[in-house]
N, C-alpha and C positions, 0 to 999 in steps of 0.2 A: 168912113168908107164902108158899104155895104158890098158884099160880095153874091151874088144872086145866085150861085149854080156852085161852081165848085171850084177851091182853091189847092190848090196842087201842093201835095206833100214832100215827095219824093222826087227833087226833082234832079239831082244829077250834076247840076250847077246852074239852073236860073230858078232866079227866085219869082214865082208867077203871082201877080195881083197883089203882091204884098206892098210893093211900093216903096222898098227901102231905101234909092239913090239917095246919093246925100251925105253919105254916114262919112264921117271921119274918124281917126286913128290918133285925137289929141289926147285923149284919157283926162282932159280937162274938167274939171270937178263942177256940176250942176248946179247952178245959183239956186234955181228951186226945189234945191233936196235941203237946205238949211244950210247953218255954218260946217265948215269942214273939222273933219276929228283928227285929223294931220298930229300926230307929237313932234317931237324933235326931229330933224332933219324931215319933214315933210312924210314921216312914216305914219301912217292909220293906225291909232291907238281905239282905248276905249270897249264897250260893251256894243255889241250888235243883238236884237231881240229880232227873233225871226218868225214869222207867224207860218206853218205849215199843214197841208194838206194829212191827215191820218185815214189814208186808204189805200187804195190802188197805188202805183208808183213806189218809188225807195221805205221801206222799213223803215220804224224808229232805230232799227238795229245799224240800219243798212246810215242812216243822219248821224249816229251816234259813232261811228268808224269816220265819215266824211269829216264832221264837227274836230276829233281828234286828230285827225291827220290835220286839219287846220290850224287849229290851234298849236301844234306843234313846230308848225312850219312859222306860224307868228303868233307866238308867246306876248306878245299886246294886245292882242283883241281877245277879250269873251265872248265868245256865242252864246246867247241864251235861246234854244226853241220852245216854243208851245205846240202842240199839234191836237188839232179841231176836226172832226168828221165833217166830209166834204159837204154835207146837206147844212154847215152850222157856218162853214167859212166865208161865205160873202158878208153877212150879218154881221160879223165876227170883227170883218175889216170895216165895215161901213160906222159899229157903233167907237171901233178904238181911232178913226182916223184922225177926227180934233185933237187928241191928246197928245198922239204922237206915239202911242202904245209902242208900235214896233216898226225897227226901222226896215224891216224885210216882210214881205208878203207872200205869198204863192197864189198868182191869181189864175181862171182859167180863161181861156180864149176868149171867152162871150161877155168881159169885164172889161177889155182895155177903155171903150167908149166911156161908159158910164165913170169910170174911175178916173180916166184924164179931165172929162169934161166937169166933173166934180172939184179938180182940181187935189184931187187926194195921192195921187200916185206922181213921180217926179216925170220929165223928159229927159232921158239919159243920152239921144241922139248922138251926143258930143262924146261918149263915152264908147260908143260901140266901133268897133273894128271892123272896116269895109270887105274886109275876107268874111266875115257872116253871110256876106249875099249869095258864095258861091260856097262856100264852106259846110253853111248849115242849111238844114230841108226847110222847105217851103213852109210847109204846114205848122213847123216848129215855131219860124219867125214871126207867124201868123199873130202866136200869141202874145207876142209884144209891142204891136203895131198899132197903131192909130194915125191917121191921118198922113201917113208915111214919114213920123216921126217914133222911135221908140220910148218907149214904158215901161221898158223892162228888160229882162234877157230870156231866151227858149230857156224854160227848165228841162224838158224832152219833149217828143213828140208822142203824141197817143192817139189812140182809134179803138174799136172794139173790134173782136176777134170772133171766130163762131169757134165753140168747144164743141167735141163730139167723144164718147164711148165706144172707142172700139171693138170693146168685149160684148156688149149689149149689143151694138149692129152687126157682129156676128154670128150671135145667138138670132139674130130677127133675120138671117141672113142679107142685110144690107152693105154695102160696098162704100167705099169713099167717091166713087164714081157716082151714087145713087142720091148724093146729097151736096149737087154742084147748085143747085138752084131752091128758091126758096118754096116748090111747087113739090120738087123730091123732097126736100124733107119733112115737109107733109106728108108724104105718101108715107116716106121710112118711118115716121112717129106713129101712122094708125097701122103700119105692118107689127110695130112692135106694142102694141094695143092688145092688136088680133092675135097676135103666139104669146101674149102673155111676160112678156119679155119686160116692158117698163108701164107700169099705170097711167103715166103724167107724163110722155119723155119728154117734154121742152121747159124750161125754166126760165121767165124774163123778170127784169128788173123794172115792174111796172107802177110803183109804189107812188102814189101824188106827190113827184119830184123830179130833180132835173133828169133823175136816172130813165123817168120814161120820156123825156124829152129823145133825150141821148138814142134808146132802139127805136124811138119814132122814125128820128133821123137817118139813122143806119136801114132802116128798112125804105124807107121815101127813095135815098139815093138807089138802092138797088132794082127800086121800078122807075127810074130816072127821072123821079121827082125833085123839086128846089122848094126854099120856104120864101122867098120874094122874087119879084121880077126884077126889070134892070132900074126901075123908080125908086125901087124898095119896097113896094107894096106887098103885104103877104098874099101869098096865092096859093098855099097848103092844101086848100080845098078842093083843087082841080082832081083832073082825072087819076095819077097819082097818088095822090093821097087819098084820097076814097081808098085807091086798093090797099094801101099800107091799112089804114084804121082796120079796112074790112079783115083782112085776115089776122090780125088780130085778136078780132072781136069774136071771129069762126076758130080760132084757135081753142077759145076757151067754151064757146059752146059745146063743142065733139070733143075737150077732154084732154087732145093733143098737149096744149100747154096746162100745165098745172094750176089750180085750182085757185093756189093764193098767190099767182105772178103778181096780184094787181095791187099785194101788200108789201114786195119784196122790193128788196136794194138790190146792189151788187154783188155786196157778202150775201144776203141770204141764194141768191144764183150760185155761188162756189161751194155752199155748204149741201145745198140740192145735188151738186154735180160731186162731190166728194165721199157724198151718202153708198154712189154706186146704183142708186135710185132715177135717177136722172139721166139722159141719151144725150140731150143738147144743151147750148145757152149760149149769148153774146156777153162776153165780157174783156176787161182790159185787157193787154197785154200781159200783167203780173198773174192773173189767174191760171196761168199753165204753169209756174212757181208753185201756188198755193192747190193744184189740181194732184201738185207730185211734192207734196208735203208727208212725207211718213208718217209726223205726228198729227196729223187732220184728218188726212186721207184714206180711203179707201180704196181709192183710185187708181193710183203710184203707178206709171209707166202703162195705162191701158186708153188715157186721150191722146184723140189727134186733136188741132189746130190749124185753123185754111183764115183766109179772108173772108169777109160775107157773102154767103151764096148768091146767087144774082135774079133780081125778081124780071116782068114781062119786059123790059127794056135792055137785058142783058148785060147790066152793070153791077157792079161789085165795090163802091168806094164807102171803107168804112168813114163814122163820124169822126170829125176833129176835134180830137178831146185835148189838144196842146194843153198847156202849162207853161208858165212866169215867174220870173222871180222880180218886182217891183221894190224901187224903192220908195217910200210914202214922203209927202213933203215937210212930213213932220220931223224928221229923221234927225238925231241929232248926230249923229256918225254916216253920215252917206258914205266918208270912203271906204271907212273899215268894209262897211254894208257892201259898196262893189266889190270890194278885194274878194269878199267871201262869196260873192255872187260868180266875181270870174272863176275861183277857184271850184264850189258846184258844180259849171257847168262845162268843165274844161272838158278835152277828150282822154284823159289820163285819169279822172275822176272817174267820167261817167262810164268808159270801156268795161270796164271790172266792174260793174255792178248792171249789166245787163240783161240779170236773169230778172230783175227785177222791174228795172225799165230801160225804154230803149235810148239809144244816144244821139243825140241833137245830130250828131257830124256825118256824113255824107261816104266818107270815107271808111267811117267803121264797117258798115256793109258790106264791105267786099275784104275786110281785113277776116284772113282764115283765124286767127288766137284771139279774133272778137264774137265773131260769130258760131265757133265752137262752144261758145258757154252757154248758148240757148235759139241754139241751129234751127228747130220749128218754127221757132215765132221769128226770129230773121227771116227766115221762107215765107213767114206767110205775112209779116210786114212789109216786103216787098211788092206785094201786089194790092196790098191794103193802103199804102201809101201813096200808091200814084193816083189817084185822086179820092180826093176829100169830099165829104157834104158838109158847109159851115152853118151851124144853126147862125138866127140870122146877128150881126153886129150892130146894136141898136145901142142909143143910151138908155134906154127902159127894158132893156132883155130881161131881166128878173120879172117884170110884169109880165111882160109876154108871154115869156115860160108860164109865170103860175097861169093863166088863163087857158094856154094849151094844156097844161097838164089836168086841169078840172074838167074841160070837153073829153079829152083823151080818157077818161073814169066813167062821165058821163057816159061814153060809148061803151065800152067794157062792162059798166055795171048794166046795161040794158035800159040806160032812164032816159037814154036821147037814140035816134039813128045815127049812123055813120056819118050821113052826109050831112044832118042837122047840127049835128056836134061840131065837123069841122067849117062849116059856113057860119056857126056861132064864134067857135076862135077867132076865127079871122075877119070878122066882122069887130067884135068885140077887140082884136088886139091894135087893128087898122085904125081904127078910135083912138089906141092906146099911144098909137105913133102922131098921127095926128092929133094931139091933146097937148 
């Protein structure tokens, strides 16, 4: 299923475009996750190896409190994690999946195709609980879906967030008002140029990888751009996108955006903003965590946090950065594997740990002693979550991406135009679908 424009995150109780009718509440054990790790009376014994994301979302700290309550709660199962930097993790899964490396994964949204139709990841369908559809957000489910069959369970939902300085747009005297759109905050970056206030004030995560896919995206939706039409076909190139690339491109000519965005990840965007150095940036949801870090930071209690500013079409839906928890078909414990998967993603798990990431369930949102632990980004996930831009659902997404993300350089470095660059992606990637 490709989704052309935008898949709803937040949705309150219907799940939009995901496609999940169907699901039953058997808990029946998945023929194609392997033989079952059942011990005595039908209890899930055995080791589970779980392959995990090391970035944005839950701490090793935050896995390592999760792993222990687990394990205590069923003293039969070992968890064993690994954790891999997100730029290493699809790779990661793709070369362990013959073996049967690990019986858990963490996949992100833009994988379910390629990994079902690969046959590496199980269909849990039979496993999942029909309260998901109205229980849990949209955008969440997203990321365990294919073909309106599941793959997996929402690990959480994600989007990118805009950070801003408020000590800095003080001194530049700028307003929170002054930076609703993506037009002000240009203006507020060369105001704080001009008094001297930040050298570089915007920081992106531009670096030849999915992270520039990711502000491609977030910025596209905000000029109410999409990456295919209702065929599938990429269309990035249109008028839209032209203006995403372009300012961009003008961000870095005039100095606005920092000099080495086109090198940078996500951490090097937090440590920019952390410096005290830095006015702006898009980054995940945990980055206002890591922004009021006393041992990192600079910073401590002087950022704000909104949705993304809204470019010439007056739209504001951050990208859908969901998250997965798959079991792979190599699995030699699939139950253990789900038990600890339900347990993850349960709403008693993930409540209390929301300063870190946000929680699949629908409900937390409006609970006062959930949203008191990290009230900003609730505020401003609220509006970031009612709609989504889904890069696009392909089985070749990883090509895809790498071909946008080298046009996407291409233009930034100054070795193509704007519009040359993105008429080569999508030339170049329409090939790649058709191939």
């Amino acid at each position: 299923m490709i989704l052309t424009r935008r898949a709803l995150m937040f949705t309150g109780g219907a799940l939009v475009a995901a496609g999940a009718a169907g699901c039953s509440v058997t808990g029946a054990s998945d023929p194609a996750a392997g033989p079952t790790s059942a011990g005595t009376g039908g209890v899930p014994t055995g080791t589970v190896n779980i392959l995990l994301m090391k970035q944005a979302g839950w701490t090793e700290e935050d896995w390592a409190t999760v792993i222990s309550k687990f394990t205590t709660a069923n003293p039969e199962i070992t968890v064993n994690p690994t954790f891999v930097a997100y730029e290493a993790l699809h790779d990661k899964i793709v070369t362990s999946a013959a073996a049967g490396t690990y019986d858990v994964i963490h996949m992100d949204v833009i994988w379910p195709p390629e990994f079902a139709e690969k046959k590496m990841i199980a269909d849990v369908t039979d496993r999942v609980p029909s309260s998901w559809k109205t229980d849990m957000q949209g955008g969440a489910l997203q990321a365990a879906l294919y073909k309106e069959q599941f793959y997996g369970a929402p690990a959480f939902p994600s989007t990118k967030l805009f950070y801003y300085n408020k000590d800095l747009m003080a001194k530049a005297g700028v307003t929170e008002d002054d930076i609703t759109t993506w037009e002000g905050v240009m203006k507020a970056a060369r105001t704080m140029m001009e008094k001297g206030v930040s050298k570089n004030p915007i920081a992106w995560s531009w670096s030849q990888a999915e992270a520039v896919v990711c502000d491609f995206a977030q910025l596209l939706g905000s000029f109410g751009g999409a990456f295919t039409d209702a065929s599938g076909k990429l269309i990035f190139n249109d008028t839209p996108g032209q203006q995403t690339l372009q300012l961009m491109v003008d961000s870095l000519k005039d100095g606005t955006s920092a000099p080495g965005s086109p090198t940078f990840l996500e951490d090097d965007v937090i440590k920019a903003m952390q410096s005290g150095d830095t006015a702006f940036g898009l980054n995940w949801e945990s980055a206002f965590r890591d922004l009021n870090d006393e041992k990192a930071s600079k910073v401590v209690g002087k950022c704000g946090v909104s949705a993304t500013p809204t470019g010439a079409d007056n739209m504001r839906p951050g990208v859908n950065g969901a998250m997965a928890f798959a079991i792979t078909v190599g699995s030699k414990n699939p139950d253990a594997a789900w038990k600890l998967i339900e347990f993850a993603t349960s709403q008693g798990v993930q409540d209390p740990l929301a300063e870190s990431a946000m929680p699949n369930w629908i409900s937390s949102y409006s609970n006062p002693d959930v949203v008191k632990i990290n009230p900003e980004v609730f505020k401003a996930c609220k509006v970031a979550y009612a709609e989504s831009i889904l890069r696009p659902q392909v089985v070749n997404y990883n090509k895809v991406s790498s071909i946008l993300q080298v046009e996407i350089q291409n233009a930034l470095l100054g070795i193509k135009p704007v519009k040359t660059a993105l008429d080569d992606a999508v030339t170049q990637g329409n090939q790649s679908l058709a191939g």
